[in-house]
N, C-alpha and C positions, 0 to 999 in steps of 0.2 A: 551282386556287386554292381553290376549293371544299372539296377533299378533304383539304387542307393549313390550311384554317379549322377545319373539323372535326376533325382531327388536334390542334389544338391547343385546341379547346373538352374533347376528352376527356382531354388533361394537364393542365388546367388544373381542370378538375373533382375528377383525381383525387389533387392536390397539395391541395386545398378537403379532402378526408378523409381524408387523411392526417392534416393539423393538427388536425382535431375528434380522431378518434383520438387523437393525442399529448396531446391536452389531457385529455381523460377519463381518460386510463392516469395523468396527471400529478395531475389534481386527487381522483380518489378513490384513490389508490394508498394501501395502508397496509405497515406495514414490516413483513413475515415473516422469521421466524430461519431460518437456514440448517438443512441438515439436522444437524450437529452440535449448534447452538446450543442447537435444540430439544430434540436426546437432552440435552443438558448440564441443559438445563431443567428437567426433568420427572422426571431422578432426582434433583435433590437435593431432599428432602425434608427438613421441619422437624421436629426433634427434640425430645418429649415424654418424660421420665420420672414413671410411676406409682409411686407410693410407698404401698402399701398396709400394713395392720397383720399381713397375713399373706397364703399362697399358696394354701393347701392346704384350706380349708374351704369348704361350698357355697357361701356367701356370698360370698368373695370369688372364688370361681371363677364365680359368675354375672356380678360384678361385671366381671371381667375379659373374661368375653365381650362382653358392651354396649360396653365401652372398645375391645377389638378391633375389632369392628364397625364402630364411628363411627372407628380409626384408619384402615380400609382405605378408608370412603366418603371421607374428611378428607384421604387422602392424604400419613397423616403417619408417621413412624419413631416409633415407640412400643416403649418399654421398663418391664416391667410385675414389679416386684420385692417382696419385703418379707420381713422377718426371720422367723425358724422359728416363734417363738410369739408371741402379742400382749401380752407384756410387756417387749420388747427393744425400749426407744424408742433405747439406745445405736448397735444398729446402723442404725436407720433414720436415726440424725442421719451416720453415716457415709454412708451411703447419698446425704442429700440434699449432702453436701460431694464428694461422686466425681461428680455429677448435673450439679453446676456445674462441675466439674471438665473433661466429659465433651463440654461446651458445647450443654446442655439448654437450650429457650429456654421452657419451661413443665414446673413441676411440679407432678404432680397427685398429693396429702397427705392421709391418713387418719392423724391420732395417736392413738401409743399412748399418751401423756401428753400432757395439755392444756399444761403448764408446762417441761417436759423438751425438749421438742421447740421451743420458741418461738425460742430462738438460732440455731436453724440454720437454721430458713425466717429469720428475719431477716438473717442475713448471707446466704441465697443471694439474697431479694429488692436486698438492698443491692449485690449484683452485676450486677442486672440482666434476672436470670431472674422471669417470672411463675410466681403461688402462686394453685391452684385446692385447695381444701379440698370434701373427700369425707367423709361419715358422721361421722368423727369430728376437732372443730371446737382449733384450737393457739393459743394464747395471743398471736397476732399482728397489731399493723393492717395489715399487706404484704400481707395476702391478696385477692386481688382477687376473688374469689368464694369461699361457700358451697353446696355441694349438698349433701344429704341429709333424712333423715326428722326431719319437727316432731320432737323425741325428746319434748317436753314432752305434747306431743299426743297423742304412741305411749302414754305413761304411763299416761294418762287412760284409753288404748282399754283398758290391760291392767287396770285399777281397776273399768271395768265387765263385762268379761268373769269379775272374781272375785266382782262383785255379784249376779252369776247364781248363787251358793251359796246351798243353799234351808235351812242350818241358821240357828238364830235367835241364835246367836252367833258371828260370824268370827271366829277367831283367826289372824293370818297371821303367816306365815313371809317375810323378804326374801332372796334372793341376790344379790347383787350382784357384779361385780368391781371390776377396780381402781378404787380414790379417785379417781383423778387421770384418769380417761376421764371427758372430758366429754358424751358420751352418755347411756353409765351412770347417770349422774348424774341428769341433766336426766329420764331415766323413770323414776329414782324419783323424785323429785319433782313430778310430772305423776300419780303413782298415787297417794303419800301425798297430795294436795290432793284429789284426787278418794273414794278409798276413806274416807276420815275424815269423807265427809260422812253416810255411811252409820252410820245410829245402832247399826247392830249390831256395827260393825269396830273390831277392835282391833289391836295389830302388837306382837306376843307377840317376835319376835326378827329382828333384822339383823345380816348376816353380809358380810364382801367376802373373797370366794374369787380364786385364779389364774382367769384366763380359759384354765380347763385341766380339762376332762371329771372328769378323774380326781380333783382336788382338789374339783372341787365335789360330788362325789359322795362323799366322806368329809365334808366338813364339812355339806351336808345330810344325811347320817345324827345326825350327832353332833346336828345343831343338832334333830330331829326325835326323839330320845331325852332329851335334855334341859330340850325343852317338848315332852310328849305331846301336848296341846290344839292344837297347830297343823293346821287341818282345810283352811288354805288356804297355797298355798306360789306367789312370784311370780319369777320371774326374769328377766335381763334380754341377753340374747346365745345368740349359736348353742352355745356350749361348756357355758354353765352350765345350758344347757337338756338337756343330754345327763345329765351328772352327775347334774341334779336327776330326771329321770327312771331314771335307774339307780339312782340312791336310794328313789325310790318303788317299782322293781320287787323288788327284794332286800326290802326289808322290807315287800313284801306289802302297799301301804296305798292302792293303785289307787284303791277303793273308798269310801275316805274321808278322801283327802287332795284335793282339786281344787288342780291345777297350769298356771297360764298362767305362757307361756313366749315366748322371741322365735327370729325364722329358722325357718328349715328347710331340711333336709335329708332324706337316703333313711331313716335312723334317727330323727329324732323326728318325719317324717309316720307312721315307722309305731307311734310310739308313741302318737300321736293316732290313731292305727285303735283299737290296744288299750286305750286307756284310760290308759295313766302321767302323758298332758299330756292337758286336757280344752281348752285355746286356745291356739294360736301366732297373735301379733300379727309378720305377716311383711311384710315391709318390700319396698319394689320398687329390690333390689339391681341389676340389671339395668341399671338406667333410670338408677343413678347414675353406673354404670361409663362409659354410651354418654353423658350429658351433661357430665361429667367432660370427657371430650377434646374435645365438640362444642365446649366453650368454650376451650378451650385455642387451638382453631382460629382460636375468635373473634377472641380477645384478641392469637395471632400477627398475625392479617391487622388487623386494628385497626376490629373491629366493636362496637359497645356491647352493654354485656353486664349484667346484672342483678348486685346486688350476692349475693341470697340466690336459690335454688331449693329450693324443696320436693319432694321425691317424697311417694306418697301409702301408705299403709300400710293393711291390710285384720286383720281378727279371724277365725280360720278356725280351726273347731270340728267337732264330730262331723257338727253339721246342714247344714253348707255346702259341707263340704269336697270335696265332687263337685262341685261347680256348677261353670261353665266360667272363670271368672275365678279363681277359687281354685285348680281345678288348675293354667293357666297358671302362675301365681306359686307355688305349690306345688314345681315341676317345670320349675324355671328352670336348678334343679343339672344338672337332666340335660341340657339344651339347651346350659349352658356347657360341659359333659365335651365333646360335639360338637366344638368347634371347637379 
């Protein structure tokens, strides 16, 4: 009897944890995918296309590193394109119509025309697809964000970097590109407010060149032949900072023209070694590239997102240009060629 008491106190006990088990499995249980579900899960990735103003220059190869970068943390399908030279907004509006096409769920937009380009981010916002605006700013309220450099701000930096001429009259020279780059624009605008406050500056001549080496390098000859007094010369992108300093070296005027310039690259750091450009106000391309899609991520997953982002821009000259933050940003080209 005994034995058959006990017999049944230990079934009975172990029927008692059984049920606590089955309630534990049952109440914190949560639902795991199968092993398929998961592979299925985890490659389909969300599809970004970058639409940049071009491929092939340090800036935008730095650019496209950061955007890499943040595509591989983000875990997103990133497609990173843009037309041969930065005055073809034609094919970039193709570009954003195959995007939507393509079944992009964010596009990240740098225009080559502020006005040229507005119909096509409109009708691909009117599809459905998100619009993240980089560097340079399209004529659209569909855009859900801005990144890039104050440009008004950059203007201002490059106005005092030309207030550093120690002659008692500035004559200045402008380069500019295209009219319809809203960039452009905004740092001249941001240097003419600023250099005109300076009682000894004047602006002897303004020019708007291709955003093309070679064209600004023939029309700053011409435009520096035709007013010899120009002792100060400003311009405003990585292209026309080439030309403008290939202009300076050919005719020999190192020495007595001062040249602030935007970007960099392998060839106008080392024009800033020798003296062609005496300031590059360089921008932190990098930084636009990697927030570019950081937000794109945002705006997929439905995180709130800042309507403007500033990146910050640095003035780097003979006397700085060692210094560890300057080389960083100097030598961003090189870090993108890497990846």
């Amino acid at each position: 009897m005994k034995t058959n008491r006990w017999r049944n106190r230990i079934l009975w006990m172990a029927f008692l944890v059984c049920l606590v088990m089955i309630f534990c499995l049952t109440a914190f249980h949560r639902p795991i995918l199968s092993g398929k579900e998961s592979e299925s899960s985890s490659d389909q990735k969300h599809k970004v296309v970058f639409i940049a103003k071009s491929t092939v220059s340090g800036f935008w190869k730095s650019v496209y590193a950061g955007a890499s970068n943040a595509a591989t943390a983000c875990n997103l399908d990133l497609i990173f394109e843009g037309p041969k030279n930065e005055e073809d907004y034609e094919t970039q509006n193709q570009m954003i119509a195959k995007a939507v096409e393509d079944g992009a769920e964010v596009i990240i937009f740098s225009a080559v025309d502020y006005e040229a380009n507005a119909d096509a981010i409109n009708d691909a916002a009117g599809k459905g697809v998100k619009v993240v605006v980089i560097d340079s700013d399209v004529d659209s309220d569909a855009v859900s964000c801005r990144i890039g450099t104050d440009n008004y701000d950059a203007g201002c930096k490059a106005a005092e970097a030309a207030m550093k001429d120690e002659n008692e009259e500035i004559h200045i020279g402008i380069v500019n590109y295209d009219k319809n780059s809203d960039n452009g624009q905004k740092r001249e605008e941001g240097f003419r407010d600023t250099i005109l406050s300076d009682e000894r500056a004047g602006i002897d001549a303004v020019i708007n060149v291709l955003s093309d080496t070679e064209n600004a390098k023939k029309r700053t000859k011409k435009m520096l032949k035709k007013h010899p007094k120009i002792n100060v010369i400003v311009t405003f992108n990585e292209w026309t900072t080439l030309g403008v300093g290939y202009a300076i070296q050919e005719l020999g005027l190192k020495d007595r023209v001062r040249v602030v310039a935007f970007d960099s690259n392998v060839v106008s750091v080392g024009m800033l070694e020798t003296g062609e450009v005496d300031t590059l106000i360089v921008q932190n391309s990098y930084a636009m590239g990697y927030l570019g899609v950081e937000t794109a991520y945002k705006l997929i997953n439905g995180y709130s997102i800042k309507d403007t982002i500033y990146t910050d821009t640095i003035a780097v000259d003979k006397e700085n240009m060692y210094d560890e933050e300057c080389q960083r940003r100097l030598f961003a080209f090189e870090k993108s060629n890497k990846n």
